[in-house]
C-alpha positions as semicolon CSV with decimal commas, in nm:
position;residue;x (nm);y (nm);z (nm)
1;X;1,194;29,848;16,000
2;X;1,081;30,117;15,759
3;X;0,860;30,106;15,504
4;X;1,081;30,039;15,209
5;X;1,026;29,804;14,906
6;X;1,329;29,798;14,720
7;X;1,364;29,519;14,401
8;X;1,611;29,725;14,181
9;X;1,769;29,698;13,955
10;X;1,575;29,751;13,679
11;X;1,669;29,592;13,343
12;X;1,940;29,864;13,239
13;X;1,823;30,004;12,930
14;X;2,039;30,023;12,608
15;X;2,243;30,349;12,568
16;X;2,150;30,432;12,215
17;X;1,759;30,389;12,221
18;X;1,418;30,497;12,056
19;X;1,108;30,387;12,188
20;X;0,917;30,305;11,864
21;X;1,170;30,077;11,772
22;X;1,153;29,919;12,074
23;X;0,769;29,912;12,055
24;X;0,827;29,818;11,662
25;X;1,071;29,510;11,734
26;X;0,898;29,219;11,801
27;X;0,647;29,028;11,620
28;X;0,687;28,828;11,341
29;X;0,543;29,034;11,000
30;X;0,316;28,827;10,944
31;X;0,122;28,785;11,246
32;X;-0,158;29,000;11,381
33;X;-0,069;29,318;11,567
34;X;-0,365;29,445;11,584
35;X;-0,708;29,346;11,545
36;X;-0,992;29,625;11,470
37;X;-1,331;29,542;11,567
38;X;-1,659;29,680;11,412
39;X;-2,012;29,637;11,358
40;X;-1,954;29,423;11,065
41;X;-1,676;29,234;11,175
42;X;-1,310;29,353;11,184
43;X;-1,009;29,423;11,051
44;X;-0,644;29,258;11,161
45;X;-0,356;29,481;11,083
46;X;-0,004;29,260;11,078
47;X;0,300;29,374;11,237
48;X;0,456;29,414;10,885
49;X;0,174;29,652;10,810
50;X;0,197;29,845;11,104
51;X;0,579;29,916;11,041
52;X;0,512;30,011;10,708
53;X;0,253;30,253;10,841
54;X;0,517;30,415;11,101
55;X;0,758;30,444;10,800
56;X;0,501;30,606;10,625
57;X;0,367;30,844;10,845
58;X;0,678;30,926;10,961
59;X;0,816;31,025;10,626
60;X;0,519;31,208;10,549
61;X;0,560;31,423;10,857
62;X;0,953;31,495;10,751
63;X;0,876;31,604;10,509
64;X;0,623;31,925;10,637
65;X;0,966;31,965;10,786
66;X;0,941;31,852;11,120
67;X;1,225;31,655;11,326
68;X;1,414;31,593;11,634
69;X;1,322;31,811;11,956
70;X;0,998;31,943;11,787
71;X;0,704;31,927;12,008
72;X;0,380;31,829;11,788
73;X;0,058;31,895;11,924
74;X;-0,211;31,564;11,862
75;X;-0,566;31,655;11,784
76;X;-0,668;31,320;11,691
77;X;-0,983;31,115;11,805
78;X;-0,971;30,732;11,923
79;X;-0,817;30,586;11,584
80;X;-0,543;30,377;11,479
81;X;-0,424;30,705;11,311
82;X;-0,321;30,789;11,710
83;X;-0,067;30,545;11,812
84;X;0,075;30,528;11,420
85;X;0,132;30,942;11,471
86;X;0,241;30,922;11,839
87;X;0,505;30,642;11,743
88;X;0,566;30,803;11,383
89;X;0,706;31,123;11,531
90;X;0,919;30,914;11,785
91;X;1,059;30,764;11,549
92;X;1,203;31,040;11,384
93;X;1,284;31,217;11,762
94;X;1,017;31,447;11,748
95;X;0,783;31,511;12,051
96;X;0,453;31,412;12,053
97;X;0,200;31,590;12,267
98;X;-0,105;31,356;12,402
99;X;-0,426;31,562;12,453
100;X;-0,790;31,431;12,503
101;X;-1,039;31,464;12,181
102;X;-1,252;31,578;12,396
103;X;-1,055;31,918;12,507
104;X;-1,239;32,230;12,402
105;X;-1,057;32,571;12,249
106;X;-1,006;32,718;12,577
107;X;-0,873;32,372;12,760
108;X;-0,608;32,346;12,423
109;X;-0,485;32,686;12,470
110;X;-0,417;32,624;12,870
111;X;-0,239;32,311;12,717
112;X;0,007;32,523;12,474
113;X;0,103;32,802;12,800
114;X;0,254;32,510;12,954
115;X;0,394;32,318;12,594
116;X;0,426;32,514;12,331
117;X;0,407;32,330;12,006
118;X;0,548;32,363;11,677
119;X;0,291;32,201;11,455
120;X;-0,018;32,014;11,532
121;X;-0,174;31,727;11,372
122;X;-0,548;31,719;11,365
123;X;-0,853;31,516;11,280
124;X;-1,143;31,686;11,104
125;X;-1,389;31,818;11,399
126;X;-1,168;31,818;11,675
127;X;-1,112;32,136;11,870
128;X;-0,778;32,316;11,792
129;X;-0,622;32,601;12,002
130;X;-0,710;32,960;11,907
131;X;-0,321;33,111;11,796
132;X;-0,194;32,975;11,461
133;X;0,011;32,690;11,451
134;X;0,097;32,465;11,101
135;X;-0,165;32,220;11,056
136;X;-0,116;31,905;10,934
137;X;-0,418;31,657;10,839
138;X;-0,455;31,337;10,971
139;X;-0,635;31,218;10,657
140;X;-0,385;31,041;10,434
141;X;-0,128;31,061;10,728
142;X;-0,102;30,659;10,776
143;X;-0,095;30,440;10,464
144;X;-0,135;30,077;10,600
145;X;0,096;29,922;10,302
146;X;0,351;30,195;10,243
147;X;0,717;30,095;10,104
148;X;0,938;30,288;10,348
149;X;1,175;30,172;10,510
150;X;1,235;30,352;10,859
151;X;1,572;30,510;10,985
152;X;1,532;30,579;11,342
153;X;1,670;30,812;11,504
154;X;1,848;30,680;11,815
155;X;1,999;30,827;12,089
156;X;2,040;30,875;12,507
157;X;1,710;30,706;12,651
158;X;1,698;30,985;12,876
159;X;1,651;31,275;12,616
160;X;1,253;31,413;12,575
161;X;1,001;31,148;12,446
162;X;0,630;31,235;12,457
163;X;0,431;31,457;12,635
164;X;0,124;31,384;12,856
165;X;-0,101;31,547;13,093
166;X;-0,207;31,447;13,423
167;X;-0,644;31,435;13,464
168;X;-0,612;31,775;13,625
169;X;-0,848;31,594;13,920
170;X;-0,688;31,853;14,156
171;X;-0,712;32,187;13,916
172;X;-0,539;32,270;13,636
173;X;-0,400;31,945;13,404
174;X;0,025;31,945;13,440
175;X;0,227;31,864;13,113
176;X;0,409;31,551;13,207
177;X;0,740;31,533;13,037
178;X;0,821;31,147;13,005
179;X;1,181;31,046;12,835
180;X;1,217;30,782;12,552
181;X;1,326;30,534;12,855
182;X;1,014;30,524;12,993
183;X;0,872;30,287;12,692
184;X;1,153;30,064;12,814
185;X;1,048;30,088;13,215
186;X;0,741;29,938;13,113
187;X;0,894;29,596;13,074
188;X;0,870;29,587;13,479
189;X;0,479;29,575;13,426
190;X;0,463;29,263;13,189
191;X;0,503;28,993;13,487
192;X;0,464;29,265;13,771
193;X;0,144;29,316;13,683
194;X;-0,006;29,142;13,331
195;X;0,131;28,799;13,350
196;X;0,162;28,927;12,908
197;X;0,312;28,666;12,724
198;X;0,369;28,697;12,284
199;X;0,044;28,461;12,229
200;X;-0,171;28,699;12,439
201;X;-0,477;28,888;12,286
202;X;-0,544;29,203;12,478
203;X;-0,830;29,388;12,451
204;X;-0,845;29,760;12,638
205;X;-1,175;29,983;12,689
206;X;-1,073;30,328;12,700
207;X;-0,939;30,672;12,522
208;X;-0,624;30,642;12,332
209;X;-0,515;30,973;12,477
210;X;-0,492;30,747;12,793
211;X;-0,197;30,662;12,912
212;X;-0,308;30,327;13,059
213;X;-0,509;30,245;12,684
214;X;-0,217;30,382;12,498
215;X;0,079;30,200;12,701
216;X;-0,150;29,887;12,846
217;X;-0,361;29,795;12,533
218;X;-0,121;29,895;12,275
219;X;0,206;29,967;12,340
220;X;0,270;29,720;12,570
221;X;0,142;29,391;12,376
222;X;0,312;29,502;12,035
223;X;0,641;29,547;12,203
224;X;0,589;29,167;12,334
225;X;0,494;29,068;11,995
226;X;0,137;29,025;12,111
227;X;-0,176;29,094;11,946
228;X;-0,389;29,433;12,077
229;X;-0,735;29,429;12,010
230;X;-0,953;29,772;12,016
231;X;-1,319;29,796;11,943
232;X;-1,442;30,181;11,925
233;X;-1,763;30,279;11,922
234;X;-1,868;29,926;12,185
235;X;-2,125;29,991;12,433
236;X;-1,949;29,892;12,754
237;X;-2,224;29,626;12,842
238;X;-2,184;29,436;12,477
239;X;-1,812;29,429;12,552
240;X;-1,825;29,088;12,705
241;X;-1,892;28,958;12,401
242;X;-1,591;29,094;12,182
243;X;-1,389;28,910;12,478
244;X;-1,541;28,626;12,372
245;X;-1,584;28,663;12,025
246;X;-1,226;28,778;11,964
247;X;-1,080;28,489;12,230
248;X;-0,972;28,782;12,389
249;X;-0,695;28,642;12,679
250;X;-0,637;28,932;12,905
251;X;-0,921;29,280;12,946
252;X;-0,794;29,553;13,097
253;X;-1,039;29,890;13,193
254;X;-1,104;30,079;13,499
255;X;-1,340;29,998;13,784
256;X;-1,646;30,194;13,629
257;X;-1,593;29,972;13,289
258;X;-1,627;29,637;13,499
259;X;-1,921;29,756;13,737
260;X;-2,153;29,830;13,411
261;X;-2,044;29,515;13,248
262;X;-2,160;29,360;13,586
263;X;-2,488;29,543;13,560
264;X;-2,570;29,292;13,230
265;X;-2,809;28,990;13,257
266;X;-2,633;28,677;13,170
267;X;-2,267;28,757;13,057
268;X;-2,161;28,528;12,784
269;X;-1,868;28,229;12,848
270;X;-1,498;28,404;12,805
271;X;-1,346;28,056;12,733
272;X;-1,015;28,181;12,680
273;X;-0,992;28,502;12,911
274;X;-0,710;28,441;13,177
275;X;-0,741;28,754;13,403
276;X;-0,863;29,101;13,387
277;X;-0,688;29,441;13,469
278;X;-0,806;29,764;13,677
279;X;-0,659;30,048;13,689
280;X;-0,720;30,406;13,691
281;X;-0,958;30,416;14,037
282;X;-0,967;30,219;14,340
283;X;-1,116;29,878;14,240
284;X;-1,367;29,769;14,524
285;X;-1,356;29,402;14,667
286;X;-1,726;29,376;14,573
287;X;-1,707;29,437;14,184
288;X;-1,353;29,220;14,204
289;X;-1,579;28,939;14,336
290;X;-1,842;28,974;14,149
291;X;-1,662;28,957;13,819
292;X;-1,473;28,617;14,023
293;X;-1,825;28,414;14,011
294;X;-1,941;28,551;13,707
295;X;-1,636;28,467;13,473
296;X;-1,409;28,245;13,663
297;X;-1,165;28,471;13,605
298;X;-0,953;28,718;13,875
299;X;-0,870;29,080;13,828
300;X;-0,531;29,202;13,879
301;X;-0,524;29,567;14,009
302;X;-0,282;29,795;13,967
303;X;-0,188;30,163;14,135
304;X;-0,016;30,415;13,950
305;X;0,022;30,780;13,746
306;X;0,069;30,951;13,472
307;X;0,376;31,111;13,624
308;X;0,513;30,695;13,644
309;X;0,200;30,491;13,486
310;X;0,195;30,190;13,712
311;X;0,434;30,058;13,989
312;X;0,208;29,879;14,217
313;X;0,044;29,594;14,138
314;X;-0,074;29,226;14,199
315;X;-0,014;28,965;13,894
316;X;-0,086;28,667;13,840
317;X;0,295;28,485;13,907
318;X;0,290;28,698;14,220
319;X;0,171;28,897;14,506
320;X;-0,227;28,888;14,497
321;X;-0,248;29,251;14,694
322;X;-0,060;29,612;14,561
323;X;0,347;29,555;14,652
324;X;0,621;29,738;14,451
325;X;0,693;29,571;14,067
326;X;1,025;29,433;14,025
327;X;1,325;29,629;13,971
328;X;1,078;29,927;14,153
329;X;1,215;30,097;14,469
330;X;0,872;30,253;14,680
331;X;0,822;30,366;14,977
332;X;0,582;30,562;15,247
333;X;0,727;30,826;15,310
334;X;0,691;31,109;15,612
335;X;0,841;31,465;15,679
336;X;1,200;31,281;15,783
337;X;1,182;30,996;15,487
338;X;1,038;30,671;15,503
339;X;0,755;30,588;15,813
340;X;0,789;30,259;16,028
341;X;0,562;29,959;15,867
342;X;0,211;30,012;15,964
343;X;0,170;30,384;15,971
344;X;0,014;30,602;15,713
345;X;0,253;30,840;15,468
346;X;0,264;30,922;15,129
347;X;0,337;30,697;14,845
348;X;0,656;30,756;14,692
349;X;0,878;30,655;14,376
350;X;1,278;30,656;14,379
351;X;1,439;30,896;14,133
352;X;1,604;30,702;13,999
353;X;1,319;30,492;13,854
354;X;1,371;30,505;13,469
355;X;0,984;30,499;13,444
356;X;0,951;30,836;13,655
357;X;0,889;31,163;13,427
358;X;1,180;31,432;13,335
359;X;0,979;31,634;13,519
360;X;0,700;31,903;13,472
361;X;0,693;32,136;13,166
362;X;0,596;32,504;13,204
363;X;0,756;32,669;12,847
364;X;0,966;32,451;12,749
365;X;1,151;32,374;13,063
366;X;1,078;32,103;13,293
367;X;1,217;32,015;13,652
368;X;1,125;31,727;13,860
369;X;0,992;31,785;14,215
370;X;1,234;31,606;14,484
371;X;1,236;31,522;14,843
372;X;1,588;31,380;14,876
373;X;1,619;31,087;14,704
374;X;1,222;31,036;14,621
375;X;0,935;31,172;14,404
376;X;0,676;31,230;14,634
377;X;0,289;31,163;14,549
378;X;0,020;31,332;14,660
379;X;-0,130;30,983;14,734
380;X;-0,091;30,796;15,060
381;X;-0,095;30,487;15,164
382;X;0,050;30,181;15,473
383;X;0,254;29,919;15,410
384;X;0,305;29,594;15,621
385;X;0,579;29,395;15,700
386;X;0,557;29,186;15,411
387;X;0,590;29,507;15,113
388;X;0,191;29,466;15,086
389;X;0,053;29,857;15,041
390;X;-0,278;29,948;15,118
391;X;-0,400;30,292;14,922
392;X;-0,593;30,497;15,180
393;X;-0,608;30,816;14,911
394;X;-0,528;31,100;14,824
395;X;-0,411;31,347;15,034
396;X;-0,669;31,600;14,923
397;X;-0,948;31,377;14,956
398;X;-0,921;31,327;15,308
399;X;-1,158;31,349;15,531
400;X;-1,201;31,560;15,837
401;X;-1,486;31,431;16,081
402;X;-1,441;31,575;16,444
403;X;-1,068;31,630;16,431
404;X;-1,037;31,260;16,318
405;X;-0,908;31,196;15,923
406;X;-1,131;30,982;15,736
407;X;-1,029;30,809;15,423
408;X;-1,350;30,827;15,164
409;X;-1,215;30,513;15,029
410;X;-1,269;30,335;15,344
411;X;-1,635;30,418;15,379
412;X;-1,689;30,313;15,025
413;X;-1,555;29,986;15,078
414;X;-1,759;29,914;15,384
415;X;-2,090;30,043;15,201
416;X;-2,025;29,802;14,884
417;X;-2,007;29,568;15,092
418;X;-2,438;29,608;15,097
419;X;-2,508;29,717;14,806
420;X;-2,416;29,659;14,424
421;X;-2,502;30,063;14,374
422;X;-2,241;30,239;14,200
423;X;-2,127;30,554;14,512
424;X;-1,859;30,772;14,570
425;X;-1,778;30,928;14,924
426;X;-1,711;31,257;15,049
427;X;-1,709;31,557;15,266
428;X;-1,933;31,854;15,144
429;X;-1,998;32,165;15,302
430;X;-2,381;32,222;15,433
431;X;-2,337;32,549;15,576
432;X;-2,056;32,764;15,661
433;X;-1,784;32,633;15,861
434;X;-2,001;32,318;15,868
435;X;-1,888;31,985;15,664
436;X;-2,046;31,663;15,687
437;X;-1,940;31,354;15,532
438;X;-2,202;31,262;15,272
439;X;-2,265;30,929;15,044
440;X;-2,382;30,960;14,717
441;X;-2,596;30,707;14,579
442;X;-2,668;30,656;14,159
443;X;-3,058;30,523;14,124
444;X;-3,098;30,487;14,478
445;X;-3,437;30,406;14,633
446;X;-3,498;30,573;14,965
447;X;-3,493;30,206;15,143
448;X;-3,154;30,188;14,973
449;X;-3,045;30,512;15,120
450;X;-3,206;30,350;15,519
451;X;-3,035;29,995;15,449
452;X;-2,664;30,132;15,407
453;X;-2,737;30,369;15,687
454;X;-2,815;30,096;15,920
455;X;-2,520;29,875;15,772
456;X;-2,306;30,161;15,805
457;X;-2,386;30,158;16,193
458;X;-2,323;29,834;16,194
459;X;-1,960;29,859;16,062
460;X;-1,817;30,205;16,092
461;X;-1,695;30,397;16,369
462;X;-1,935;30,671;16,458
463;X;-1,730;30,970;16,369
464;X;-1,648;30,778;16,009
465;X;-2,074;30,705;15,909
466;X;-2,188;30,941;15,631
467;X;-2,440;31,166;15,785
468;X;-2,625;31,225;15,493
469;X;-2,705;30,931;15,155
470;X;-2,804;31,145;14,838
471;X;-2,983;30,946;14,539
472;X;-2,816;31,096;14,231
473;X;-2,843;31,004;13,862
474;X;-2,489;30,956;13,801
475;X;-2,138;31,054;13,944
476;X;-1,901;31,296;13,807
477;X;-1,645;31,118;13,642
478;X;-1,335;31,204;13,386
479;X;-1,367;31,067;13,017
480;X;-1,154;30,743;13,141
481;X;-1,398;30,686;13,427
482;X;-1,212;30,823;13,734
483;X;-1,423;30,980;14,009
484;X;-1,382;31,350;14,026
485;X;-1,412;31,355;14,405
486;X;-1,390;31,727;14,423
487;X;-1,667;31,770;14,200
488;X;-1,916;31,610;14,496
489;X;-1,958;31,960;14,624
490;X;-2,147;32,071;14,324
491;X;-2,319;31,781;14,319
492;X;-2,444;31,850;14,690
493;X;-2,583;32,202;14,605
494;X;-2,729;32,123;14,255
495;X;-2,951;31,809;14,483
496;X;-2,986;32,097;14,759
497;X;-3,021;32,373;14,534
């Protein structure tokens, strides 16, 4: 038997379609879509409100005279301004394009070679590219109780939707080209992976130029007629008590998010949280535990990419370990197709998944990588007998110790397993022509650095033990809180320096 998990079909999706009406659907008007949460209090926007605020923005942005096909650059911080825009300019069959607030001059400009845009909307203080391109300001964009009504513009579900770009964790960021469809593949995620049900209250902690914040926290509840609840501007550690405060049913943030709400004395009771959600980074058992006896509560993790957002995952109606969503096909795939159960390969998504990107943009054309019948990731992973997949990593991660491959995610896992210390793995160069493979410890003490050593004789091959534990003040990590693996290097010379 190979290793091939195949639950299509997917829900067939409607042949004239637009994703912000299918986002914009549900929910009764009067009931709370969203649910803004500040210092002194909050603010609860209705789904009646939030349509009129599409409308509006939407016919505000006609009438600069933008419309179908045109790609529109987004220079907007982590505001409700950014999903109105975003789902604003879908309506009307423009393109949005989804860049980070945090993207300097030179990182916009790399953005534009690769998607050039035909206007740009921008918050005050944000970083712009350096060519000239029609500006429009967010400031008066949305108007929260405007009149419009909204005439969307429909059409094939497989015809350009939205832009995004992947974290660029390998090099240079790719412009992901998803298709109005892929709104719709999300559906597969709601009992695949968040158990999301209309009278759910989902709060998110990250970036709204995120695709897991943007499609997880907002997208995805509003199009269930659920209620999405954002709180900018939280320290992560007071966060468990918006979940309570806000009753708060489902929290979804990456691995990094829970371990420094784990790092807080005496979290507060959650009374109505159900489950959490990880994504973004390899979860370890130990923080997935932790959270267990200190709320009560489990977390579902999930695997996925921008390129596909998620399409692994355990849930809470089903498998409690990563196995293919329904309606998915994945497999592990090798130089001939798909591997025997049991051995490694890479992870890879059928083409014909209507979540999977158009393709890659490079000026204004896009093409999508095949192998046969499958994309193939980067990413590899085994899978049993049973459809369960264990993620071993990235291909580029990989370790080489003494002709045998080591997976850094491995030795991580057996490390946590002594220690609460937030640590990444990898293999640095010393000299030349010399790697080792090196632990990296945040706020270690040196008897921190001799304990793991010992437990990591105690549970690890020889040829797999870090040869070297470095106390460092933090990790390098993206914006969202994924590791930067390749960054450990640097980090090497700058503590050998």
């Amino acid at each position: 038997m190979v290793s091939l998990a195949d639950r299509r079909p997917p829900p067939p999706c409607p042949a004239a379609f637009n994703l912000a009406q299918h986002v914009l659907r549900a929910g009764a008007d009067a009931k709370v879509a969203l649910r803004l949460v500040t210092a002194n209090g909050g603010t609860d926007v209705s789904f009646a409100q939030l349509r009129a605020a599409v409308a509006g923005a939407a016919k505000r942005l006609q009438t600069t005279g933008i419309g179908a096909g045109d790609f529109v650059l987004l220079r907007l911080g982590n505001t409700v301004e950014f999903p109105v825009v975003f789902l604003a300019l879908a309506a009307i069959g423009a393109i949005p394009i989804i860049t980070s607030a945090q993207a300097t001059t030179a990182e916009v400009d790399q953005m534009l070679d690769q998607c050039p845009a035909s206007a740009m909307v921008q918050d005050a203080n944000i970083a712009g590219p350096t060519g000239p391109i029609p500006c429009i300001a967010a400031t008066g964009l949305v108007d929260w109780a405007a009149p419009h009504a909204l005439d969307f513009q429909m059409g094939p579900p497989d015809r350009p939707g939205y832009v995004m770009f992947t974290s660029g964790t390998s090099g240079t960021p790719k412009a992901v080209l998803h298709a109005h469809r892929a709104i719709w593949a999300r559906q597969m995620m709601w009992d695949g992976w968040y158990g999301l049900c209309p009278d759910d209250r989902m709060l998110h902690a990250g970036a709204f130029n995120w695709s897991y914040t943007l499609g997880t926290g907002l997208l995805d509840p509003w199009a269930m007629g659920a209620t999405a609840i954002i709180a900018p501007g939280t320290d992560v550690q007071a966060l468990p008590q918006v979940i309570a405060h806000e009753r708060a049913t489902i929290f979804a943030a990456a691995p990094g998010v829970y371990r420094k709400i784990l790092q807080a004395a005496g979290l507060p009771k959650m009374t109505h949280l159900r489950h959490g959600l990880s994504a973004g980074d390899k979860i370890s058992p130990a923080i997935t535990s932790a959270w267990q006896s200190a709320t009560s509560t489990p977390i579902f993790e999930a695997y996925g990419m921008t390129e596909c957002s998620t399409f692994l995952s355990s849930s809470p109606g089903g498998a409690r370990a990563l196995t293919a969503q329904p309606g998915r096909a994945i497999a592990i795939v090798g130089p001939e197709g798909p591997v025997p159960h049991g051995q490694s390969g890479h992870i890879a998504v059928h083409a014909s998944d209507p979540g999977l990107m158009l393709g890659y943009l490079d000026q204004g054309t896009w093409k999508l990588p095949q192998k046969g019948d499958w994309f193939v990731t980067t990413d590899q992973g085994v899978m049993d007998r049973g459809g369960t997949i264990t993620f071993t990593g990235r291909s580029r991660d990989m370790m080489n110790a003494g002709g045998f491959r080591v997976s850094p995610l491995e030795v991580e896992a057996a490390l946590s397993q002594a220690t609460a210390l937030d640590l990444a793995v990898g293999e640095v160069a010393v000299k030349d022509d010399v790697t080792i493979i090196t632990a990296f410890l945040v706020d270690a003490s040196p008897q921190d650095c001799e304990t793991l050593a010992h437990h990591a004789g105690q549970v690890l091959a020889r040829y797999k033990q870090p040869r070297a534990f470095v106390p460092v003040p933090d990790l390098p990590r993206s914006a969202n809180g994924k590791l930067l693996r390749h960054k450990l290097q640097s980090l090497w010379e700058e503590h050998h320096g």
